[in-house]
N, C-alpha and C positions, 0 to 999 in steps of 0.2 A: 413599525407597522408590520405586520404579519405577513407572508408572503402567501398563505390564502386569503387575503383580504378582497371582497368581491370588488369586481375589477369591471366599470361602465364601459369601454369600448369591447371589454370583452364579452360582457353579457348583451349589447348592440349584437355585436359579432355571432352569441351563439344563437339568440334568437331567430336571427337569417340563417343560419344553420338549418333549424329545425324546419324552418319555412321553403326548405331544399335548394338554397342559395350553395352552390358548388364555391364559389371565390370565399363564402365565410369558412369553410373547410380547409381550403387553401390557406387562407390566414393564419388559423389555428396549426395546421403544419408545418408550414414556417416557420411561425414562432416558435413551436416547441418539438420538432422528430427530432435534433440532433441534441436539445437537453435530455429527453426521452431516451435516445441513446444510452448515453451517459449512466444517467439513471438505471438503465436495464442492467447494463455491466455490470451493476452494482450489487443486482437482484441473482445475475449467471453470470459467466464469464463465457458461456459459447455468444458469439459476436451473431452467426447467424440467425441463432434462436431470438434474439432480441431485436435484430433488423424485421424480422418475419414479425414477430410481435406486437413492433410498433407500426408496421402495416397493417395486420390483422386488427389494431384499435384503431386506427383512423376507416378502416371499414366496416368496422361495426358500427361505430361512430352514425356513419352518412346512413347504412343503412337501417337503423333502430331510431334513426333520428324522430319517429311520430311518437316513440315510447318516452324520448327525453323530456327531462325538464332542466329548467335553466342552474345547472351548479352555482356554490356559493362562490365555490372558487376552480374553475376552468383547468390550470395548473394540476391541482388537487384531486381533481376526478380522472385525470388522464392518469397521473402517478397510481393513482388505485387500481384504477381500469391494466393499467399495461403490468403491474406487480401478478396481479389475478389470472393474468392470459399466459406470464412466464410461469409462475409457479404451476398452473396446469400442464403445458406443455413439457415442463421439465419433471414433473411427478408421472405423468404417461410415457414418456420417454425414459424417463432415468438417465437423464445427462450427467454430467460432471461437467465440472469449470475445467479449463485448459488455459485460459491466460485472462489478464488486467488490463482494464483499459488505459492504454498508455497517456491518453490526455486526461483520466483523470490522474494518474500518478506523477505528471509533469509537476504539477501543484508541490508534491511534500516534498521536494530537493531542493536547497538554496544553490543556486546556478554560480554565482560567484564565490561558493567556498574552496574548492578544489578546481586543478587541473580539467579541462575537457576528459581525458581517458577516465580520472580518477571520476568523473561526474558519469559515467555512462557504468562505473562499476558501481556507485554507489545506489542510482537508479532500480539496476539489474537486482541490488539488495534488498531496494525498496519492496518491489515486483513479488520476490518472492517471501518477506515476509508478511506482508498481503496480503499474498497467495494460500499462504500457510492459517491467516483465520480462518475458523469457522463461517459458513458464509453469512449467516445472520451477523456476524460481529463486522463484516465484511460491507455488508448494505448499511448497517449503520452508524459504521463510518464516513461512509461516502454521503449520507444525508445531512450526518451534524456536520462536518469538515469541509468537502465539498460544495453542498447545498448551501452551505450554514442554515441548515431547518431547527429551529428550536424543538427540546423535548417534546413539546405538547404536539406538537406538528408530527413529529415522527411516530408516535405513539398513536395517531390517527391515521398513520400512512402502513406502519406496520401491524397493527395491534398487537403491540407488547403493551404492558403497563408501563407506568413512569417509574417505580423503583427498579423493577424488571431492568428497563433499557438503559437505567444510567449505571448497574451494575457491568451490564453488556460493554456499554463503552468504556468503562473504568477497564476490565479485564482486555479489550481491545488493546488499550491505548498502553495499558502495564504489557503485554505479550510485546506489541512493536518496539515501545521502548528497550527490551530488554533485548531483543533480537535485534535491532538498529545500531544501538549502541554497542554490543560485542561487534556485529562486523562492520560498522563503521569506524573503531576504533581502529580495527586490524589492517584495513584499508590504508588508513592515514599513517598507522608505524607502517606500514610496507612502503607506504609513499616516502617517508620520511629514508627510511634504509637505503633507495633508488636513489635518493639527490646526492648521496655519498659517493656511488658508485661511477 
């Protein structure tokens, strides 16, 4: 089942939205500002522009609520909505990314492979080759990986095309690999050279 599949407690929920019900907003917040988060990281890596962001879409939200109409899928319109609001703010601005969201990168490290030290270096590697996509290859990885959003999903959240975007994450996922593996390797003979000592 598709993860915009329209969702009956939540179209309940947005209807009272529109009807100026404050707690159906609250709902919706809860459930989704710290996926939203996430999500945003994904889009910037400035942490404040995204927190601002997703406040700025839950208040347009309440206040445009007589222009709304009930989304197919709730999830799906706030991801568009919140991509829309960063990429403005970060095109009038001209921001740069400065760091990764660390809870999403907890994810791509096996925690029981190495050492505690050797796991915070190997992290640190994560981070920065990351950091080092381009940020479109960057969002979408974190939507197929993270998310797990299928292409068609992604390609409606981003508009890229579908050959477009699986080329995107092909060249993604060959860059980290290639980057991972050199200094993950070099990590592990350092480890290895250390237990001798």
């Amino acid at each position: 089942m598709s993860s915009f599949s329209p969702n009956i407690d939540e179209t309940k929920h947005w209807r009272k939205l529109l009807a100026g019900d404050q707690e159906a907003l609250a709902f919706f917040y809860e459930k989704y500002a710290d996926f939203l988060l996430k999500y945003g990281m994904s889009v910037t890596y400035n942490r404040d522009v995204v927190q601002d962001a997703v406040q700025e879409l839950f208040i347009n939200v309440w206040n445009r609520r007589q222009n709304l109409t009930v989304p197919d899928s709730v999830k799906y319109y706030l991801m568009v909505s919140l991509r829309r609001i960063i990429l403005k703010d970060v095109i009038n601005s001209r921001l740069s990314t400065d760091s990764f969201s660390d809870e999403s990168l907890s994810y791509l490290y096996h925690e029981n492979m190495y050492a505690e030290e050797n796991e915070e270096d190997i992290h640190r590697k994560l981070q920065e080759a990351v950091r080092s996509l381009p940020t479109r290859q960057q969002e979408v990885i974190f939507l197929r990986f993270f998310e797990k959003l299928s292409y068609e999903e992604i390609t409606t959240i981003t508009g890229l095309e579908y050959q477009i975007l699986r080329n995107t994450i092909y060249r993604a996922i060959k860059t980290l690999r290639h980057v991972l593996v050199e200094k993950i390797t070099l990590i592990s003979f350092l480890s290895f050279l250390t237990s001798f000592l």
